[in-house]
DRENROLO-296773 format. One record per residue (C-alpha): residue number from 1; residue in one letter; chain; x, y, z. Coordinates in steps of 0.1 Angstrom, whole numbers, plus 5000, padded with zeros to 4 digits. Example, Ala and Ser with C-alpha at 12.3 -4.5 7.8 and 13.67 -1.06 7.14 Angstrom:
! DRENROLO-296773
VEXFI  pos  code  unit  c1  c2  c3
VEXFI  1  A  A  5123  4955  5078
VEXFI  2  S  A  5137  4989  5071
This chain:
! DRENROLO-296773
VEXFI  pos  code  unit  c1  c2  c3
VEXFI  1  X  A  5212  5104  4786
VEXFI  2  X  A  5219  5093  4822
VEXFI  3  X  A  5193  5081  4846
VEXFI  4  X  A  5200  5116  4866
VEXFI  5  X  A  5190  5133  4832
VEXFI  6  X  A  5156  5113  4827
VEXFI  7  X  A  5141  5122  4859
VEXFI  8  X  A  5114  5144  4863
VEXFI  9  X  A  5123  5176  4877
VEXFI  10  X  A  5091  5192  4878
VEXFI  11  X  A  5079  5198  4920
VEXFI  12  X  A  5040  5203  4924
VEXFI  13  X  A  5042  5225  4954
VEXFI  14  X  A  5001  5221  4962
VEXFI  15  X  A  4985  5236  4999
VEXFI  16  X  A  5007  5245  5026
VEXFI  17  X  A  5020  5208  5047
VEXFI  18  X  A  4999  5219  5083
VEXFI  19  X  A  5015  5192  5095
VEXFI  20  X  A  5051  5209  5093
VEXFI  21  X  A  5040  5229  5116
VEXFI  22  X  A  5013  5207  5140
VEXFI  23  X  A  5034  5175  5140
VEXFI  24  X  A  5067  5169  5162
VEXFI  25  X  A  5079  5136  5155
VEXFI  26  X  A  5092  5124  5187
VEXFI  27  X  A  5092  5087  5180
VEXFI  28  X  A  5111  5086  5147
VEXFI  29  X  A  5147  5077  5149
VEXFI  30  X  A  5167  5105  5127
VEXFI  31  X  A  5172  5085  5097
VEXFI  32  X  A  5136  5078  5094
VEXFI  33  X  A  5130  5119  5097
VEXFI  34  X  A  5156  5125  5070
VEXFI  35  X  A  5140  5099  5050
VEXFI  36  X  A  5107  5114  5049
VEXFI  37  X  A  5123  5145  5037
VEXFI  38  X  A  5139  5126  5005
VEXFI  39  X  A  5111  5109  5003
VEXFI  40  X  A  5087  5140  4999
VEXFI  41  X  A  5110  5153  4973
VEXFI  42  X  A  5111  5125  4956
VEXFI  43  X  A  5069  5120  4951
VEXFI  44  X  A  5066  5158  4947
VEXFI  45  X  A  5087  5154  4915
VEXFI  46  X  A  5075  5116  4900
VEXFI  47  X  A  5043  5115  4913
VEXFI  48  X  A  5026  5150  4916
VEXFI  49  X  A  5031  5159  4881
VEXFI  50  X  A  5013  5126  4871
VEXFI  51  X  A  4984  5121  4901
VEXFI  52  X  A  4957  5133  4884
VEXFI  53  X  A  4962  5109  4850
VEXFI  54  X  A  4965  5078  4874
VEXFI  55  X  A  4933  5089  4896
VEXFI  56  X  A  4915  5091  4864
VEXFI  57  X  A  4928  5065  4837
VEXFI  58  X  A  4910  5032  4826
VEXFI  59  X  A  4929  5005  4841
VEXFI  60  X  A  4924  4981  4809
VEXFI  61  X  A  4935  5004  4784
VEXFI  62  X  A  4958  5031  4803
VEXFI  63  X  A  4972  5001  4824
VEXFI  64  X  A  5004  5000  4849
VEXFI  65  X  A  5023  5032  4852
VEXFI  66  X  A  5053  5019  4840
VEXFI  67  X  A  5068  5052  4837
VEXFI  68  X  A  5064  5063  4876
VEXFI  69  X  A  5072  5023  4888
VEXFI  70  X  A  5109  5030  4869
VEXFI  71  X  A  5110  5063  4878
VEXFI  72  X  A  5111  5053  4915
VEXFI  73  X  A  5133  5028  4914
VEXFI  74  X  A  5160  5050  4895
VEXFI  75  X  A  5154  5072  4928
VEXFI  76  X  A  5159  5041  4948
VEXFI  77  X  A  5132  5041  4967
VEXFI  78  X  A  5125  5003  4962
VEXFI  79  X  A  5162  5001  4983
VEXFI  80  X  A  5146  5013  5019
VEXFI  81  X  A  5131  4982  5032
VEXFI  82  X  A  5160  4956  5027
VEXFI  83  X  A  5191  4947  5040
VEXFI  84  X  A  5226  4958  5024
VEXFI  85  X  A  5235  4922  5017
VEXFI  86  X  A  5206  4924  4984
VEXFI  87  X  A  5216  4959  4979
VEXFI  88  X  A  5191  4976  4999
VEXFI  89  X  A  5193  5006  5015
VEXFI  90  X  A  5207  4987  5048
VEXFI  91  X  A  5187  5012  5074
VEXFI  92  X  A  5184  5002  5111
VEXFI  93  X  A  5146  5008  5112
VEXFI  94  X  A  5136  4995  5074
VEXFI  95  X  A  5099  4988  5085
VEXFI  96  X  A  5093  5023  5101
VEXFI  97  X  A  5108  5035  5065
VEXFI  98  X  A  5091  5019  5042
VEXFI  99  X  A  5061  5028  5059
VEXFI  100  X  A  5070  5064  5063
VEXFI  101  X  A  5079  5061  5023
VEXFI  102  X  A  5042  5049  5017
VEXFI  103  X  A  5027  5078  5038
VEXFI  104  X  A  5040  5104  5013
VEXFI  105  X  A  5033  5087  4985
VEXFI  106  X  A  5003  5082  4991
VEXFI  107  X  A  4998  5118  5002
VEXFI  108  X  A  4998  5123  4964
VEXFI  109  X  A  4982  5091  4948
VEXFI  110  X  A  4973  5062  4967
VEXFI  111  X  A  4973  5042  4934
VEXFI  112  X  A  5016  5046  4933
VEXFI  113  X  A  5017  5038  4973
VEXFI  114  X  A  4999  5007  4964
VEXFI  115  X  A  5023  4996  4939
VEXFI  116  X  A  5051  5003  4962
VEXFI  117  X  A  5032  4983  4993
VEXFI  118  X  A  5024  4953  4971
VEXFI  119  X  A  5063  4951  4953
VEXFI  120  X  A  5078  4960  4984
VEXFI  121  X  A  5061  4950  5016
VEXFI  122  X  A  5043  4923  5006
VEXFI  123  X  A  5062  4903  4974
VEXFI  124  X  A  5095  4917  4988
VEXFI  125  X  A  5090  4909  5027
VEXFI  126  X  A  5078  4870  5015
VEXFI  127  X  A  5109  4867  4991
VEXFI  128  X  A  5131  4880  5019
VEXFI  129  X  A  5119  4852  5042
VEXFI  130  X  A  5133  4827  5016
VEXFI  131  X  A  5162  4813  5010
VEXFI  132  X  A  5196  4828  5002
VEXFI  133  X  A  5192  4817  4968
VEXFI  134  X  A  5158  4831  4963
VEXFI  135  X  A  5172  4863  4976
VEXFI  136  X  A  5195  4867  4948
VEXFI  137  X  A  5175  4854  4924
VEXFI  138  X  A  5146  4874  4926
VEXFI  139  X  A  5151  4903  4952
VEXFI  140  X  A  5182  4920  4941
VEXFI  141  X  A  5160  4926  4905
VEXFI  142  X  A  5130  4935  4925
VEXFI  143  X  A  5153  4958  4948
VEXFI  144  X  A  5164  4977  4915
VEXFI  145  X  A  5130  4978  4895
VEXFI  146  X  A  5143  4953  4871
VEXFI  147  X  A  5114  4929  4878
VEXFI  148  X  A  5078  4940  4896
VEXFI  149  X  A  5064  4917  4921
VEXFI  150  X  A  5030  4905  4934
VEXFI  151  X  A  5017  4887  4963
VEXFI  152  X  A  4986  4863  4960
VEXFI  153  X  A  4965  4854  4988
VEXFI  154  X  A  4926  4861  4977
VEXFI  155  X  A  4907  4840  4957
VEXFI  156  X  A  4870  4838  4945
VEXFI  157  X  A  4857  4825  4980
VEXFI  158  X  A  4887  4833  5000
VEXFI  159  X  A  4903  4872  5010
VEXFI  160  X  A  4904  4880  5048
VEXFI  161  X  A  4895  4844  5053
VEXFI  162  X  A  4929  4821  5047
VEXFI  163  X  A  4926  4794  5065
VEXFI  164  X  A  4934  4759  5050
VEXFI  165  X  A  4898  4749  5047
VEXFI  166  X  A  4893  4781  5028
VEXFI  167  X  A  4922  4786  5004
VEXFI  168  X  A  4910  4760  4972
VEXFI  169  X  A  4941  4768  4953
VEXFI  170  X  A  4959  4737  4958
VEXFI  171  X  A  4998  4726  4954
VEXFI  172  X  A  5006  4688  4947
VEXFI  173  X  A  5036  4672  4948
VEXFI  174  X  A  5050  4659  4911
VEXFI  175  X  A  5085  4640  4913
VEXFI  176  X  A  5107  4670  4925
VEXFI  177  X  A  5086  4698  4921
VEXFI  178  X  A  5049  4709  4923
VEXFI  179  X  A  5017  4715  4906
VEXFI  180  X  A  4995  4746  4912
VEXFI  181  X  A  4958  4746  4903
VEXFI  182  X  A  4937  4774  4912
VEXFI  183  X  A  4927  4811  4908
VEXFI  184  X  A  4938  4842  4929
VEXFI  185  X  A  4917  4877  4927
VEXFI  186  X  A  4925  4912  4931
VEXFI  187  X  A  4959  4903  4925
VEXFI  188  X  A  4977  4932  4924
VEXFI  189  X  A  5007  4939  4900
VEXFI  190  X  A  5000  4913  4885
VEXFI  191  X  A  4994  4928  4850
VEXFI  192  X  A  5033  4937  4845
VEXFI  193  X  A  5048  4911  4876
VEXFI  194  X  A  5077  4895  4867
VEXFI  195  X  A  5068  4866  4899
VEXFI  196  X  A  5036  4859  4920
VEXFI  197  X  A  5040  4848  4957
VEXFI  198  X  A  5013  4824  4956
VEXFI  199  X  A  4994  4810  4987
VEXFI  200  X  A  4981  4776  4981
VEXFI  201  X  A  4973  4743  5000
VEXFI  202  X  A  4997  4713  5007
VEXFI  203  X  A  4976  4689  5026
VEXFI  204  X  A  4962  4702  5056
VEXFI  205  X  A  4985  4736  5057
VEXFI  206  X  A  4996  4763  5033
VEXFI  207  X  A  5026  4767  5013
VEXFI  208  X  A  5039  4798  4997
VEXFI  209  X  A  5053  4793  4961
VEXFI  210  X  A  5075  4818  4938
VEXFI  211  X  A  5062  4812  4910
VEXFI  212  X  A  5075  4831  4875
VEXFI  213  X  A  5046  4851  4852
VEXFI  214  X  A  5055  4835  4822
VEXFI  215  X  A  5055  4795  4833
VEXFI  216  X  A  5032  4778  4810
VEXFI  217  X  A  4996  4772  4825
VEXFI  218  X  A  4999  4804  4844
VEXFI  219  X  A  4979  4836  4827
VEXFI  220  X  A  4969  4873  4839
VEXFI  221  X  A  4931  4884  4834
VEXFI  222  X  A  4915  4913  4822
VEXFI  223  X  A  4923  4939  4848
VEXFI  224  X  A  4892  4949  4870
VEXFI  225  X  A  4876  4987  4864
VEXFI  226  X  A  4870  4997  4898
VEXFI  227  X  A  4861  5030  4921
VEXFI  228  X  A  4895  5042  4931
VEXFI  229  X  A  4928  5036  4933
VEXFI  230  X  A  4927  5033  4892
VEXFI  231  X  A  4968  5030  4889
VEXFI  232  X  A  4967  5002  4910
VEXFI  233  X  A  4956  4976  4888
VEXFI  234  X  A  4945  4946  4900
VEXFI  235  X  A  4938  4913  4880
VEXFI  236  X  A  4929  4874  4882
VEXFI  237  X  A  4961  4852  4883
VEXFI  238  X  A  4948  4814  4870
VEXFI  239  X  A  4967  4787  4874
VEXFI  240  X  A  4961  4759  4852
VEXFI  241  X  A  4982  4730  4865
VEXFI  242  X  A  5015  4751  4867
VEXFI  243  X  A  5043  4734  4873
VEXFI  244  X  A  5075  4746  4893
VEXFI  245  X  A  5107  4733  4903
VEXFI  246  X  A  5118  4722  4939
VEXFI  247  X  A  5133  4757  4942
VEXFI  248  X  A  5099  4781  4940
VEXFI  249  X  A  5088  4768  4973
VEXFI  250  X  A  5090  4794  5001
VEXFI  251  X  A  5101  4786  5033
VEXFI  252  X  A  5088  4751  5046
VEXFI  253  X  A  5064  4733  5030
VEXFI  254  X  A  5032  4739  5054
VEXFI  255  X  A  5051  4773  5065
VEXFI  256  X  A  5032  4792  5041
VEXFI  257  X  A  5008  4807  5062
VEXFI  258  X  A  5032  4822  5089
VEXFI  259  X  A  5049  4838  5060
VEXFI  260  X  A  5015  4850  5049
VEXFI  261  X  A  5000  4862  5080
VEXFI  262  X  A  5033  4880  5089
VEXFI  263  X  A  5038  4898  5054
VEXFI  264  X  A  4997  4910  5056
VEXFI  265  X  A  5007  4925  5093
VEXFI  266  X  A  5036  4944  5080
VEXFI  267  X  A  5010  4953  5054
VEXFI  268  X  A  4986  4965  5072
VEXFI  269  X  A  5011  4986  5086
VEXFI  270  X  A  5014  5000  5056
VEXFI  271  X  A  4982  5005  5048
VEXFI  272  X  A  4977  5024  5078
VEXFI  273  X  A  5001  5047  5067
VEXFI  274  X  A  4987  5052  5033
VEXFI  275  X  A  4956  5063  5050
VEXFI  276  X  A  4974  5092  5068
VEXFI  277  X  A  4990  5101  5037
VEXFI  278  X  A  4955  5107  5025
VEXFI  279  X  A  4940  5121  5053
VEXFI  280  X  A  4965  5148  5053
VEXFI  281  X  A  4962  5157  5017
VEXFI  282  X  A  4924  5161  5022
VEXFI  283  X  A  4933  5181  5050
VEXFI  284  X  A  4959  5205  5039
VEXFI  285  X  A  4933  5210  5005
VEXFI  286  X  A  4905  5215  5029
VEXFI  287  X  A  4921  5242  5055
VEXFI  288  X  A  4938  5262  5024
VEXFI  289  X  A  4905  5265  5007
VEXFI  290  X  A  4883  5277  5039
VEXFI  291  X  A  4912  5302  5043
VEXFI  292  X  A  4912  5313  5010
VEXFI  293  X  A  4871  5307  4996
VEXFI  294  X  A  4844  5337  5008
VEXFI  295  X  A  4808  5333  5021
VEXFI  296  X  A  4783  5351  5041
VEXFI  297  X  A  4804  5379  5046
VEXFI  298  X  A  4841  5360  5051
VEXFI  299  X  A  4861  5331  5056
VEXFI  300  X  A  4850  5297  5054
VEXFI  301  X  A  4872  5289  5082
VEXFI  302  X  A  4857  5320  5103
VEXFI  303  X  A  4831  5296  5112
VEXFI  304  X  A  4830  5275  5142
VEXFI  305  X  A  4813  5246  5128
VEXFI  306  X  A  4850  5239  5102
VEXFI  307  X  A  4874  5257  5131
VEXFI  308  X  A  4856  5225  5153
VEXFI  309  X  A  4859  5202  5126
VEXFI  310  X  A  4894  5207  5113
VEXFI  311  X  A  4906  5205  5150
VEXFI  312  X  A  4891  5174  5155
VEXFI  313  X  A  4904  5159  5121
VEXFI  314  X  A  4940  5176  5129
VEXFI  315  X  A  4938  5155  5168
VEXFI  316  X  A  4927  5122  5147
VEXFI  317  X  A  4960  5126  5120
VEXFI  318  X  A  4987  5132  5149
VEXFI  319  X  A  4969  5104  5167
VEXFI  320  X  A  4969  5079  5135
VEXFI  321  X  A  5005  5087  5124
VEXFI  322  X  A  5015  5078  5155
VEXFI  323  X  A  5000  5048  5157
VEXFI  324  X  A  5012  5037  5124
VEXFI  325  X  A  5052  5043  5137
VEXFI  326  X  A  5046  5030  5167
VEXFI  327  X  A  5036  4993  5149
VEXFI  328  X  A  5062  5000  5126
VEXFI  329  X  A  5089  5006  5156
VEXFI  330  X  A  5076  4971  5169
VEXFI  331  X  A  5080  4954  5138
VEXFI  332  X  A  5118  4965  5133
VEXFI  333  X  A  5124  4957  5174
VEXFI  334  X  A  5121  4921  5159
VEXFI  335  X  A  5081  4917  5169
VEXFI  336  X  A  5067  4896  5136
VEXFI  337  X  A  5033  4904  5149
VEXFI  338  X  A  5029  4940  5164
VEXFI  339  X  A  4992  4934  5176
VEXFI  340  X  A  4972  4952  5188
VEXFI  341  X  A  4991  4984  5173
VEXFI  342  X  A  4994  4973  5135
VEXFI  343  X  A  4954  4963  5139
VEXFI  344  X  A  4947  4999  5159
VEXFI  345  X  A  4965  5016  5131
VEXFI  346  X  A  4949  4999  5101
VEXFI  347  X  A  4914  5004  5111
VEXFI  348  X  A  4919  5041  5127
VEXFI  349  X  A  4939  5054  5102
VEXFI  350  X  A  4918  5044  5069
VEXFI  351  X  A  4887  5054  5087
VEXFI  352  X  A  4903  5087  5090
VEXFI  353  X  A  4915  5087  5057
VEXFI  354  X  A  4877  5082  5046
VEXFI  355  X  A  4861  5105  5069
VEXFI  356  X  A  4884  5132  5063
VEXFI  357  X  A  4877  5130  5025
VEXFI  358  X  A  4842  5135  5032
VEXFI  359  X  A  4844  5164  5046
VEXFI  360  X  A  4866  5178  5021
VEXFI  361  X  A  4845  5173  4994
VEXFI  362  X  A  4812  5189  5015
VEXFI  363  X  A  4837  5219  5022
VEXFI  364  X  A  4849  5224  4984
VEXFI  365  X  A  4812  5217  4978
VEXFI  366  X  A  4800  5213  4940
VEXFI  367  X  A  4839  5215  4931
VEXFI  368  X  A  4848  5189  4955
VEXFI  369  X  A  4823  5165  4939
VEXFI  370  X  A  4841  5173  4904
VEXFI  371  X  A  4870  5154  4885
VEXFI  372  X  A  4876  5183  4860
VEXFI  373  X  A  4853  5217  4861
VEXFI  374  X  A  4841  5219  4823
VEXFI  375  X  A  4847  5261  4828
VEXFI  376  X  A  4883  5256  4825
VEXFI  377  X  A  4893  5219  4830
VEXFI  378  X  A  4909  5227  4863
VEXFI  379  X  A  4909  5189  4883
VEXFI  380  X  A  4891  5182  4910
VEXFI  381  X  A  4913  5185  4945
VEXFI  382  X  A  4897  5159  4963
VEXFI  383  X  A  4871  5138  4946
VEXFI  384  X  A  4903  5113  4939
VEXFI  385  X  A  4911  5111  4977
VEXFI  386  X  A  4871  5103  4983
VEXFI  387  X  A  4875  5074  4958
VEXFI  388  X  A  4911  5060  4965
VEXFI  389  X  A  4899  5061  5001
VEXFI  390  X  A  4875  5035  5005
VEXFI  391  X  A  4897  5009  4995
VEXFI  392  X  A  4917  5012  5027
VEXFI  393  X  A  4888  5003  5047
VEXFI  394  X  A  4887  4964  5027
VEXFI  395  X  A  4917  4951  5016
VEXFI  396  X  A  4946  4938  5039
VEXFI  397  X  A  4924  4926  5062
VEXFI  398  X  A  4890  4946  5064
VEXFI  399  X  A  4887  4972  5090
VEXFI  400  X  A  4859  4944  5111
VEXFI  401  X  A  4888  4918  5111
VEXFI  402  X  A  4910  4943  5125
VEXFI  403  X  A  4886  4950  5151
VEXFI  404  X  A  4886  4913  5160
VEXFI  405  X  A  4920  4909  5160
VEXFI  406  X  A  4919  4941  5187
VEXFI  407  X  A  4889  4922  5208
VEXFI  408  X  A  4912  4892  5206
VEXFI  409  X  A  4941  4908  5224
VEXFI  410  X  A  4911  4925  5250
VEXFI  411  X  A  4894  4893  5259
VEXFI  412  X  A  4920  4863  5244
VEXFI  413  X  A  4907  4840  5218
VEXFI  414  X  A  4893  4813  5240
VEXFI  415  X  A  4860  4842  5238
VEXFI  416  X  A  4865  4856  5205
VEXFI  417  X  A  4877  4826  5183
């Protein structure tokens, strides 16, 4: 059987895309337009069909969806954000891509767009500030699917917070090489990674390390159960005096928190558009079932208080998509730091993304509070998007960093710190 053979052919049509007919891009270059398009097909065959068991599975025992991570990288979608010289896709505007890929992915299952953000933006970008070696070694596999990555910043008592003073894994110098003592939380990928980016201290400054899943001292923990996001399983890395070779360190030694801060902005990026992804689901769910769903005489969306609603919530998507490409653009004009647009984006859109949840589940009502409706086991449309939701609004930097990082550019740091 080919790979063309094994995919899934199956498309889940679900509501009507509003936003095919009340979005005109005008900022996206055209190869970012067509590669939404393959990129909708794409999660409308692998990830539809399969959004539903991700939203609702037990991460220790249902664990990483290996079948959907392969499946998308026989598509190639793990190709878009990289250069031609590692086999990647080779676009002109890779950023705005990849973040455009996350969007409708995430439109589905914000668990998979995860998965894709953490093995592409984040353990990909790092690797691809390496050197040309470590770009051979581990990007080509990670560009094909062959290995999965993971990126490790947080720790115990350290997440948004990574300065040097907070970060206590440490890196210490042994002959050639190094030795790596600490613990890294929410990790994730981590349960199926084949390497983990790891942030850790050298002296006074951070260094980033490539450091292989299965070098003695170094072992995964039981993955977390948590409120959303269930596919994206996240796990304790622990490092018990690993030891790595000359070759794992990243960039300089002391460099590794440039690298660091830079992947987390490209990140947030993403992030950003992961909440539009969701925000329009919930959306398109909500404006088909007021159309569709009778009360007091007609139409749900016969009602001024949802016709106000929706039109608000319709202004706040255009005005977060937007502002995701627009950080995105930035980034690929060569900007490493696209502030305040990447921060703007990041907060706005996963507030959206929250909010507009909401009110899909108070307009589906006692269905939209429901996983599966006992009468005939039909799934819930929305409660996933109410629970994957949250999320947005902590990790990558929580939405109150963001907001400093915004005050920042408004009043300079010799006021805000």
């Amino acid at each position: 059987m080919t790979a063309t053979e094994e995919r899934p052919t199956e498309v889940i049509a679900g509501p009507p895309r509003i936003a095919d007919r009340l979005y005109h891009d005008m900022l996206a270059p055209a190869e970012i337009v067509e590669l939404r398009a393959r990129v909708r097909g794409i999660a409308s065959r692998v990830v539809a069909p399969v959004a539903a068991r991700i939203a609702n599975q037990d991460e220790r025992t249902d664990g990483f969806p290996r079948d959907v991570f392969d499946a998308l990288g026989a598509e190639g979608l793990y190709r878009i954000p990289f250069e031609a010289d590692v086999d990647g896709d080779g676009l002109t505007h890779r950023a705005t891509a990849t973040a455009v890929a996350v969007e409708e992915l995430a439109y589905y299952s914000n668990s998979v767009a995860a998965i894709f953000d953490v093995h592409c933006i984040l353990a990909g970008n790092a690797v691809n500030q390496g050197s040309p070696e470590q770009r051979e070694r581990w990007l080509k596999a990670l560009i094909k699917g062959e290995t999965v990555g993971a990126f490790a910043t947080s720790e115990p008592g350290a997440s948004s917070d990574l300065s040097p003073d907070a970060v206590a894994t440490r890196a210490e110098r042994d002959g050639d090489g190094w030795v790596i003592e600490g613990r890294k939380r929410w990790i994730t990928n981590s349960v199926a990674a084949g390497f983990v980016v790891v942030l850790a201290g050298t002296g006074s400054r951070l260094s980033t390390f490539i450091v292989p899943t299965n070098t003695p001292g170094l072992t995964i923990g039981t993955a977390d159960r948590k409120m959303g996001n269930r596919g994206q399983i996240t796990a304790d890395v622990v490092l018990d005096r690993v030891r790595v070779g000359p070759e794992a360190l990243l960039g300089t030694e002391g460099g590794g928190l440039k690298i660091a801060l830079q992947t987390l902005t490209y990140g947030r990026i993403g992030i950003a558009a992961a909440g539009v992804g969701m925000a329009q689901a919930a959306f398109d769910h909500t404006a088909q079932h007021l159309k569709t769903r009778h009360a007091f005489g007609g139409p749900l969306a016969g009602m001024q208080h949802w016709q106000f609603l929706m039109a608000e919530r319709a202004t706040e998507i255009e005005v977060a998509r937007d502002l995701y490409l627009k950080a995105a653009l930035r980034l690929d004009s060569g900007i490493p730091f696209p502030e305040p647009e990447a921060a703007m984006a990041k907060h706005y859109g996963t507030r959206l993304a929250g909010d507009m949840a909401r009110d899909a589940v108070q307009a589906f009502g006692g269905f939209g509070f429901t996983s599966q409706r006992g009468a005939d086991d039909e799934p819930g449309p929305v409660e996933a998007i109410y629970r994957d939701s949250k999320i947005g609004e902590i990790y990558e930097g929580a939405n109150e960093v963001q907001k400093w990082v915004i005050a920042r550019q408004i009043f300079g740091r010799d006021i805000t710190g």
